[in-house]
DRENFI-627510 format. One record per residue (C-alpha): x, y, z. Coordinates in steps of 0.1 Angstrom, whole numbers, padded with zeros to 4 digits, always signed. Layout:
XYZ;...
//
This chain:
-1354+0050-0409;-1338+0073-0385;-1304+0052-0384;-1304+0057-0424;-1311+0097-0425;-1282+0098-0400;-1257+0074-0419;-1270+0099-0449;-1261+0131-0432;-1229+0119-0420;-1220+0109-0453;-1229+0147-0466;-1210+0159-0436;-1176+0134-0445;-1179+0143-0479;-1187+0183-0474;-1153+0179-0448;-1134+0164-0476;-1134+0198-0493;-1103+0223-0483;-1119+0254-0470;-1099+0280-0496;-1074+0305-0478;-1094+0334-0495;-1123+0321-0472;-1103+0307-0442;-1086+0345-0438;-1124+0359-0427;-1120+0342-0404;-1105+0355-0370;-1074+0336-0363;-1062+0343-0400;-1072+0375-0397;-1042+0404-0396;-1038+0415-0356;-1060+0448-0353;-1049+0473-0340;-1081+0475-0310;-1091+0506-0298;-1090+0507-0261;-1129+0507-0251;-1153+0530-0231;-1170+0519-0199;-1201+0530-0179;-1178+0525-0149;-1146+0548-0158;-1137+0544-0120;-1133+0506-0120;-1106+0496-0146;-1066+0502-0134;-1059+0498-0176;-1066+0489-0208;-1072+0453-0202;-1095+0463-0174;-1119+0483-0200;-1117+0454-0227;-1131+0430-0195;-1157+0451-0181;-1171+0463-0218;-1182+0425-0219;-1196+0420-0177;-1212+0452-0190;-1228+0436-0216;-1236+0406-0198;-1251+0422-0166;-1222+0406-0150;-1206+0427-0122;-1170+0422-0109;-1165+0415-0073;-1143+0429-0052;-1107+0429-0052;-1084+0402-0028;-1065+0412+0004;-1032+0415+0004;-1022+0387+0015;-1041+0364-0009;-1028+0388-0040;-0992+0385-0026;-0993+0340-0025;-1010+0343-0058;-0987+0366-0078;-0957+0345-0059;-0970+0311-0070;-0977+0325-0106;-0945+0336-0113;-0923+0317-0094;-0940+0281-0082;-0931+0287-0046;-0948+0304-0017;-0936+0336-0004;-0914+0338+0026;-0927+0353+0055;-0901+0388+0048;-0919+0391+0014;-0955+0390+0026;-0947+0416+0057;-0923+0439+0031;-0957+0439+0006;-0984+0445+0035;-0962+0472+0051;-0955+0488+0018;-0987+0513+0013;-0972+0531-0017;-0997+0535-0049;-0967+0509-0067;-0960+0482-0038;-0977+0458-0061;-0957+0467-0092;-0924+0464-0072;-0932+0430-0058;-0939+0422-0092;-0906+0434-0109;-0890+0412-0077;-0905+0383-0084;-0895+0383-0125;-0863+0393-0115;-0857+0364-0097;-0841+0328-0109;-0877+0309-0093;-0893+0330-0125;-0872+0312-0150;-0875+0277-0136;-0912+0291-0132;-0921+0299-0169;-0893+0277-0184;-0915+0246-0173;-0948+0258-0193;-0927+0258-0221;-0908+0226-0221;-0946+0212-0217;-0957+0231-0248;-0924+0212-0265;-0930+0182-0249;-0894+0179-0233;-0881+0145-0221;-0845+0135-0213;-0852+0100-0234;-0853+0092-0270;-0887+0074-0270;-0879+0048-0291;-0888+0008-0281;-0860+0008-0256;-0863+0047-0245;-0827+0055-0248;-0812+0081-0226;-0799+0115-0241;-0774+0127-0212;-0770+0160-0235;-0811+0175-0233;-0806+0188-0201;-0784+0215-0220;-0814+0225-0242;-0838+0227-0203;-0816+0250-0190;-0813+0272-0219;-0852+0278-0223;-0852+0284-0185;-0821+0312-0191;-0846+0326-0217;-0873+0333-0197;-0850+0348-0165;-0833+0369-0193;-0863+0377-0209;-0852+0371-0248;-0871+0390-0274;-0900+0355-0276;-0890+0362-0317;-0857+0357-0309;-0868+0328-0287;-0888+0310-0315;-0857+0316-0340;-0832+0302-0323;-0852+0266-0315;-0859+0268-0353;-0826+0274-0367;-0802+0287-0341;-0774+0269-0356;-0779+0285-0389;-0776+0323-0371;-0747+0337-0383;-0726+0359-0359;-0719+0362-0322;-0689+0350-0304;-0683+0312-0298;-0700+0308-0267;-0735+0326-0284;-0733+0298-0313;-0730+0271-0292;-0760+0286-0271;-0784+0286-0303;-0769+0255-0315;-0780+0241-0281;-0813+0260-0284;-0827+0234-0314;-0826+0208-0290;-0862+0215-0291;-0865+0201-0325;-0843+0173-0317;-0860+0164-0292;-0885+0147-0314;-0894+0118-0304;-0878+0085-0318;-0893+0052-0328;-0887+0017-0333;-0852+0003-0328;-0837+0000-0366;-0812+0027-0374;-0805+0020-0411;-0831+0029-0441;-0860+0007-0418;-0861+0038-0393;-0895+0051-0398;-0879+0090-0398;-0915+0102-0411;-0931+0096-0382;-0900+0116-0361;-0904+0143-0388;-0942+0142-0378;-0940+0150-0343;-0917+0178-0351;-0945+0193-0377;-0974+0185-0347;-0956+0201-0323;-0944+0229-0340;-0982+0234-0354;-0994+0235-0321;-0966+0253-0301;-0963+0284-0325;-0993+0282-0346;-1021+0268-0321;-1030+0247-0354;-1031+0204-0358;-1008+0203-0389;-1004+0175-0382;-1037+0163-0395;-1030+0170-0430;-1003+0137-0435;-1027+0113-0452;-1051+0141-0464;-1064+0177-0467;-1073+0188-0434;-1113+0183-0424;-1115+0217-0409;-1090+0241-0412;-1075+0254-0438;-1044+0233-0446;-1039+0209-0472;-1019+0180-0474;-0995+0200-0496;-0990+0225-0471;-0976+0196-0447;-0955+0182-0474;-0942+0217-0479;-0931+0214-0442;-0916+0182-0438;-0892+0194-0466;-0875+0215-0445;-0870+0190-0416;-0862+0161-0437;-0834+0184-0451;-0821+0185-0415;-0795+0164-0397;-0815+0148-0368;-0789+0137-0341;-0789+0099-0332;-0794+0087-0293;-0789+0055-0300;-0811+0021-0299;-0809-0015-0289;-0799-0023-0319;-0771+0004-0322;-0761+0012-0288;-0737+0040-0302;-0748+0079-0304;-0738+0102-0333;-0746+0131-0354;-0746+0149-0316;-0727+0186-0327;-0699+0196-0309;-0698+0226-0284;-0660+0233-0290;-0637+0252-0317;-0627+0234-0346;-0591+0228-0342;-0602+0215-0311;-0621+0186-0326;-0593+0177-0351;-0566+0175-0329;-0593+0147-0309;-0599+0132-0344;-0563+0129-0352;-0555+0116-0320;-0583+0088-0318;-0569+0084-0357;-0535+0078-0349;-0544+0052-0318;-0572+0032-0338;-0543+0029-0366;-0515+0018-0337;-0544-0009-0326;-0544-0020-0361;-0509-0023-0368;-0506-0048-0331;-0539-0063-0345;-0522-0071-0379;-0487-0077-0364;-0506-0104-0339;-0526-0127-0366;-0486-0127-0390;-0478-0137-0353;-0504-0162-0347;-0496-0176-0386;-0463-0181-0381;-0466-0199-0346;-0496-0222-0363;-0471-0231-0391;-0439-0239-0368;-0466-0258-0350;-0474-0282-0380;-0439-0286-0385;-0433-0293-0343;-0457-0323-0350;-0429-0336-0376;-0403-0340-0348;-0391-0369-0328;-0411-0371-0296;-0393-0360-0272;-0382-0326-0290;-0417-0327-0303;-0434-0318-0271;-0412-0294-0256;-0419-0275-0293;-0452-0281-0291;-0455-0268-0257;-0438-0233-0260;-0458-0231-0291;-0491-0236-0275;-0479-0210-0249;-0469-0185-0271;-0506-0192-0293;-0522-0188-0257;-0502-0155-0252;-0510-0141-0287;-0547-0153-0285;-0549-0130-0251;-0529-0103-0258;-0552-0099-0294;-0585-0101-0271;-0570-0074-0246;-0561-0049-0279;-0594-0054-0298;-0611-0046-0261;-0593-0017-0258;-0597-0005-0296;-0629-0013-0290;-0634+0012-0258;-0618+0037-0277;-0639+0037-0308;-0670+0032-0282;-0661+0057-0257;-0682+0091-0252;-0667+0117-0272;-0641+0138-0251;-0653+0172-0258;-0688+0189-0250;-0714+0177-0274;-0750+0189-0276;-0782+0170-0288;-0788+0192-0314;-0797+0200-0351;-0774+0205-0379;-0773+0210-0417;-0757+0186-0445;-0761+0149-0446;-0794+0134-0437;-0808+0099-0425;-0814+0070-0443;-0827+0081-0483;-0836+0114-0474;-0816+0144-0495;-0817+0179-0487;-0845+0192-0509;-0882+0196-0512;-0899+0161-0502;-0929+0146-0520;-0965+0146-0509;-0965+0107-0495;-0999+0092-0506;-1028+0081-0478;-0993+0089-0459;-0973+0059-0470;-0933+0069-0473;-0934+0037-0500;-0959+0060-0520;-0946+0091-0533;-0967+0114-0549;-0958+0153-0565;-0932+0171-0554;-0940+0201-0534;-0917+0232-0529;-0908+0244-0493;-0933+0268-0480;-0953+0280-0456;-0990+0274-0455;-1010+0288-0478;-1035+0303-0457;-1006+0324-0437;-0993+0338-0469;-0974+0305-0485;-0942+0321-0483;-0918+0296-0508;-0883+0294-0502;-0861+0305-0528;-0849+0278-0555;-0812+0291-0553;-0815+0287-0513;-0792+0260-0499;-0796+0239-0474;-0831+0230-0455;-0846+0262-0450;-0851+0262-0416;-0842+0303-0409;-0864+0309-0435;-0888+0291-0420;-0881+0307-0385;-0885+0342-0401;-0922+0336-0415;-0929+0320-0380;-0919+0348-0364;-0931+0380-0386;-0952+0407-0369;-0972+0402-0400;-0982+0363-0392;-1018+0364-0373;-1011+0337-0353;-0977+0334-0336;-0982+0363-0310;-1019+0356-0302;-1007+0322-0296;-0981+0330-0273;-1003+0359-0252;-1032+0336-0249;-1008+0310-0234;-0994+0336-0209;-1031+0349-0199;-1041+0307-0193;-1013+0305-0168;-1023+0332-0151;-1059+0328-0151;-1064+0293-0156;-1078+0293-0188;-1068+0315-0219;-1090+0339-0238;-1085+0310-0262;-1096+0281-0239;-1080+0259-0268;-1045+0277-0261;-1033+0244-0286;-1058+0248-0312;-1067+0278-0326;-1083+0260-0355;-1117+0255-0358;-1119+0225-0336;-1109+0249-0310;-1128+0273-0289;-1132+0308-0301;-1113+0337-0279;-1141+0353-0256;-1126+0385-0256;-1114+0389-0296;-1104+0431-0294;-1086+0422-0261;-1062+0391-0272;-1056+0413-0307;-1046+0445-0282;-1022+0418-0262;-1009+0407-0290;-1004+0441-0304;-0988+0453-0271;-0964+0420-0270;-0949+0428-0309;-0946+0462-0301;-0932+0458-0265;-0901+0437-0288;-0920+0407-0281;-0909+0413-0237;-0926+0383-0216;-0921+0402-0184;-0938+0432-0202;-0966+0407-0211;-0965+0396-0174;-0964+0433-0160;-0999+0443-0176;-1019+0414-0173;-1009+0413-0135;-1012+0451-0132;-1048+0450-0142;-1076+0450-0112;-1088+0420-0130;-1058+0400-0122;-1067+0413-0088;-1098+0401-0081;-1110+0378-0054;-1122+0341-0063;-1150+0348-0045;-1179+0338-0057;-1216+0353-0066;-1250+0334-0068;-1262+0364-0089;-1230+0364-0113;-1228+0325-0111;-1262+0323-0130;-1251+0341-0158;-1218+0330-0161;-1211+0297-0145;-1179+0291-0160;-1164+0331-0155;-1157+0331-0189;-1162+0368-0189;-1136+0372-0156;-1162+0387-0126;-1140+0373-0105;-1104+0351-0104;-1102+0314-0109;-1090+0294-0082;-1072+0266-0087;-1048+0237-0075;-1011+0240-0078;-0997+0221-0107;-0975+0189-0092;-0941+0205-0097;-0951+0234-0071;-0966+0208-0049;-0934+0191-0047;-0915+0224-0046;-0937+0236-0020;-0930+0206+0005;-0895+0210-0001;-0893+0249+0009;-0915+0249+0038;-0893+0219+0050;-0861+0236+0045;-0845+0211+0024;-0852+0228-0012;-0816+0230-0031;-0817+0262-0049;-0792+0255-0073;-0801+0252-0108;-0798+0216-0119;-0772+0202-0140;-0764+0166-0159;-0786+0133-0148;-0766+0102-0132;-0772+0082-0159;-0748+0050-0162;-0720+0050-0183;-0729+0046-0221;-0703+0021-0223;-0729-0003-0201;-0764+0006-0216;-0778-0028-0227;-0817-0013-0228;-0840-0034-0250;-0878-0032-0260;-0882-0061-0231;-0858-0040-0207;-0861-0005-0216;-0845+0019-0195;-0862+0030-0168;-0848+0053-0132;-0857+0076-0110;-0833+0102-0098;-0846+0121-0071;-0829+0153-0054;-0841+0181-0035;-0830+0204-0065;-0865+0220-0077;-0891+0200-0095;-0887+0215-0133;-0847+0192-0127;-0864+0160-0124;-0849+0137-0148;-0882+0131-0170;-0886+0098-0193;-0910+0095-0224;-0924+0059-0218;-0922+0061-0177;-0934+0087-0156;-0919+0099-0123;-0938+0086-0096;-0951+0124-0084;-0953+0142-0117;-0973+0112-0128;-0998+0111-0097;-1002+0147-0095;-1008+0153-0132;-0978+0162-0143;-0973+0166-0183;-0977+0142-0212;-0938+0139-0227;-0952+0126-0258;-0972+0152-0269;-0975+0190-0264;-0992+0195-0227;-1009+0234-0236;-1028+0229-0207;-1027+0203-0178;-1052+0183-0168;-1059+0186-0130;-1075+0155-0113;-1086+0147-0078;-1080+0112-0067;-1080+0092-0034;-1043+0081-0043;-1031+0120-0038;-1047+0120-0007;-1032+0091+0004;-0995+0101-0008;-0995+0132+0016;-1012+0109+0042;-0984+0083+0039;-0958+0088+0016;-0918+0088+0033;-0914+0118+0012;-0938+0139+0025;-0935+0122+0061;-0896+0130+0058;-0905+0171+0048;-0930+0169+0081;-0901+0157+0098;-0882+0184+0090;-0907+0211+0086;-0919+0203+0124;-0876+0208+0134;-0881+0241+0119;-0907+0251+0139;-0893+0242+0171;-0863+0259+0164;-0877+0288+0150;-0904+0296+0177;-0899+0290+0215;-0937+0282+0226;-0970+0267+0209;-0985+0295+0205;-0953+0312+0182;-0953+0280+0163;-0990+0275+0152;-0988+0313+0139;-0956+0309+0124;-0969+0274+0107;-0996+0289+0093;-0978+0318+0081;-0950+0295+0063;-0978+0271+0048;-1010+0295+0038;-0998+0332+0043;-1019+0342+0064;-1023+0339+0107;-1046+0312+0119;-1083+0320+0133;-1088+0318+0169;-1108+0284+0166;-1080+0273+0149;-1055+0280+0176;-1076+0263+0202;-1086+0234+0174;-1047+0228+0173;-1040+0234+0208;-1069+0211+0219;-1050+0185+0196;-1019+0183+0209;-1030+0180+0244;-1045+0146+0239;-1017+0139+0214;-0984+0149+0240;-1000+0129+0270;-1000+0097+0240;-0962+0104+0234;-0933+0088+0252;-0915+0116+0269;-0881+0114+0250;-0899+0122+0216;-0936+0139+0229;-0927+0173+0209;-0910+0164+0179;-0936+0136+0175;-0965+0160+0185;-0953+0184+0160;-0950+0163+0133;-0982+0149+0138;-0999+0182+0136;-0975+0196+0101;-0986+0164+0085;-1026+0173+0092;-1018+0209+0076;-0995+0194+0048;-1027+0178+0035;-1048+0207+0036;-1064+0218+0003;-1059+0254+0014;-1019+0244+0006;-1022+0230-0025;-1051+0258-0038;-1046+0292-0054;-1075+0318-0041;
//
């Protein structure tokens, strides 16, 4: 009886689901709700906040009989702040420049410092290419390199370091090849910028009217739900949303707009050729290639065609050779087979060259990129049909380009040409649209606290978590359109405020209350994401290349043979920082993968952080990380004269802080015993490295306070 009433009530609950919640309805509620304009509350303790976000905080530990502890030392707020904007530790000049600095702004300056500097960019650049689920592979069955994506990385991380208006931002990965004006190097830069749509991922292997482009079409409608909007678009393909306000029109009225749109080709198995890529050079330029390439391809021809009259001729004096008296016969018949020989060779060497030509990468600067005009397979710029229980084979009613109801269903002019995209870019991006600046402030406020004020920083629908602070993400998102939508203004208040500042202490009394510190009492610690691991290792060793990070060594196009049953697979390793790695869709580096790096299938909002015995053992015995001991442990004989300098200065390098005194005697203690075990020739180098290894797998270097 009980299994019936709840088969019953599910079925009410299905059936209730199946029912679009109106947008007339869905705007009461708070993420489709206009950004207020919050009045900046009052406190009991008008002492305690440093500014407005401070008040908004401590309104709700008021409320709570929550109490904030007190603020972290110096040193702890200078690792933080440099980890948080930067994914590196500080150097030992920064921390003694910050704890010797007592002016009332020391903070502020280290702060403008650290954005300032090209570590922020590679920083802050990475959280977004997880949000877009960056990969420098196609996806498809045999995972196809793109050699060009790397273009569309290092433009988001310019971005951040220049700090481009984030509607500007949004704009040009949405359409920046459809922005008219600026000089030719600032077109190629947007046209480079919609990498991020075509970066889609690809499926299958077919790349005639089988490729399944609605599936490619539907990761670029998930991920731009999620990225911009914090909603699951995505959800409404086969049917009306069961939550949230969006109807299967609304995705229809989507996918027109990116099945209007030229999708570059990487290349499959099956056509081991890339096209559609948009060139980064003038015009003239690419005709004088063209006409070149023309005129050789026709001079291949002409020897091609001149070979087979060739080869006829010599086939026909052949049969009459055979006519002839023997000994006339086969001296004819042998300079005839000679010269058939010589033809038959010097045809195969002409079509293999014609062949390299027509194959060869382009010889101007391409980039993986978007473009307007002709589309794949059947598709035709236009508005695209509802496709039923979302079959492709099934067409239902035509539905006009638009934006979703529920965010004002904004339809494209039916005089517009082409797909629509800056139109769509411009609804995206207006102050007016509830959601696109919320979205964006809640993800900066969850990498700096750990969580946002939206714990659901991808879903803002109602699958997601509500904000725990409403008035403060509509003041941040207020302050950020206001501010011309400046990150590092963004940046500059949240890290300003004494709640930023906080210790990660933590409180038995608080703790009751507010187990999780929702409500901020104190800060969240928590582990460093695997990029600044890596990074980390890397600086403290020495051997970190701070150049910014350019093409990957794949192999020559001309040689890629990759099939469903040998997909392309590498690891190129450097010691460039992490946020260069070469990163694949269907195989994950070794250390990104073990350490939690992102998911390049999907939009990562927020990384899952695991603690496994494998980590463990990687900085226990991992080359890698024995090679950075190695070199850290050369550093610190070279730097320091005597044990006592060394242990200070390691500790210094690795946690930012001096070690205790039972730490100096623990580490003294251990080299005793461990130098009368070492063979005299190697006793310090080996003693040293013994002891960096121990501290390399400290969780106090791998942790946030």
């Amino acid at each position: 009886m009980l299994a019936m009433q709840t088969a019953m009530l599910f079925v009410l609950h299905a059936r209730a689901a199946d029912k679009p919640v109106s947008a007339s309805v869905a705007q009461q509620s708070w993420p489709f709700r206009p950004v207020r304009e919050c009045p900046v509350p009052e406190v009991k303790n008008a002492a305690w906040p440093l500014n407005a976000i401070d008040r908004f905080v401590l309104k709700e530990l008021e409320a709570k009989g929550l109490s904030p502890i007190e603020p972290a030392d110096r040193r702890t707020l200078i690792r933080r702040a440099t980890y948080d904007l930067t994914g590196l530790p500080p150097i030992l000049e920064e921390i003694d420049a910050f704890l010797n600095d007592k002016s009332p702004d020391a903070f502020a300056k280290a702060i403008d410092r650290l954005l300032a500097s090209p570590a922020y960019g590679e920083r802050w650049g990475r959280h977004w290419l997880d949000a877009a689920r960056y990969a420098d592979t196609a996806g498809d069955n045999s995972d196809y390199p793109v050699p060009q994506l790397y273009k569309y990385r290092n433009w988001v991380i310019r971005s951040f370091q220049q700090d481009m208006p984030y509607d500007r931002f949004v704009m040009e990965q949405l359409a920046g090849d459809l922005i008219p004006g600026g000089s030719g190097s600032e077109r190629f830069e947007r046209i480079i910028a919609t990498g991020y749509l075509a970066n889609a991922r690809r499926f299958g292997s077919y790349e005639d009217e089988r490729y399944p482009w609605h599936l490619t079409i539907e990761d670029t409608i998930d991920n731009l739900g999620r990225t911009f909007l914090g909603l699951t678009v995505n959800c409404c393909r086969c049917h009306d949303h069961k939550f949230d306000p969006l109807s299967q029109e609304d995705y229809y009225a989507l996918y027109g707009f990116f099945s209007s749109t030229r999708y570059p080709w990487p290349g499959t198995e099956l056509d081991q050729a890339q096209h559609d890529f948009v060139p980064l050079v003038p015009a003239e330029q690419i005709e004088a290639v063209e006409k070149e390439t023309k005129d050789k391809l026709a001079g291949f021809d002409a020897r091609l065609k001149q070979i087979q009259k060739d080869t006829a001729e010599a086939n026909k004096e052949l049969k009459e050779a055979e006519k002839l008296t023997d000994d006339a016969k086969k001296n004819r018949i042998g300079e005839l087979t000679k010269r058939l020989d010589a033809l038959k060779a010097e045809q195969k060497k002409t079509q293999q060259e014609k062949d390299k030509l027509a194959k060869r990468p382009l010889p101007y600067e391409t980039a993986y990129a978007m473009a307007e005009g002709k589309t794949q397979g059947k598709k035709k710029v236009g508005n695209a049909c509802v496709q039923i229980k979302g079959d492709p084979e099934h067409p239902g009613k035509e539905v006009p380009r638009r934006f979703p109801t529920v965010l004002g269903g904004h339809e494209l002019s039916p005089s517009a040409k082409g797909s629509g995209r800056l139109e769509l870019a411009k609804w995206i991006t207006d102050p007016a649209n509830p959601l696109t600046a919320r979205v964006m402030v809640n993800r900066i406020w969850h990498f700096h606290f750990g969580k946002g004020i939206v714990q659901t920083p991808g879903d803002f629908g109602k699958q997601g978590r509500p904000p725990t602070h409403p008035e403060l993400l509509d003041y941040l998102a207020k302050r950020f359109i206001d501010s011309g939508w400046s990150i590092k203004q963004m940046h500059r208040l949240i890290m300003l405020s004494r709640t930023y500042q906080l210790s990660s202490r933590d409180d038995e009394t608080n703790a009751g209350i507010d187990i999780a510190n929702d409500y901020l009492w104190r800060y969240n610690r928590h582990r460093l994401d695997a990029e600044s691991i890596r990074d980390t290792l890397l600086m403290v060793s020495g051997a970190l290349d701070r150049s910014p990070g350019g093409p990957h060594p794949f192999p020559q196009p001309t040689k890629w043979n990759f099939t469903q049953h040998n997909p392309y697979k590498a690891v190129y390793d450097h010691n460039k920082r992490s946020v260069y790695l070469m990163t694949q869709r269907i195989h994950r580096h070794p250390f990104l993968g073990l350490f939690d790096g992102p998911d390049t299938n999907s939009s990562t909002a927020k990384r899952i952080i695991s603690t496994t015995p494998l980590q463990a053992l990687f900085l226990m015995n991992d080359p890698f990380v024995h090679d950075m001991a190695q070199k850290f442990a050369m550093r610190l004989l070279a730097e320091s004269g005597d044990d006592v300098g060394r242990i200070e200065r390691a500790y210094e390098i690795l946690y930012s802080r001096p070690p205790s005194a039972i730490e100096r005697s623990s580490i003294a203690e251990y080299m005793t015993r461990l130098r009368e075990q070492m063979p005299p020739e190697h006793r310090e180098a080996r003693t040293w490295e013994s002891v960096v290894r121990a501290m390399l797998m400290s969780n106090e270097l791998v942790y946030v306070n």
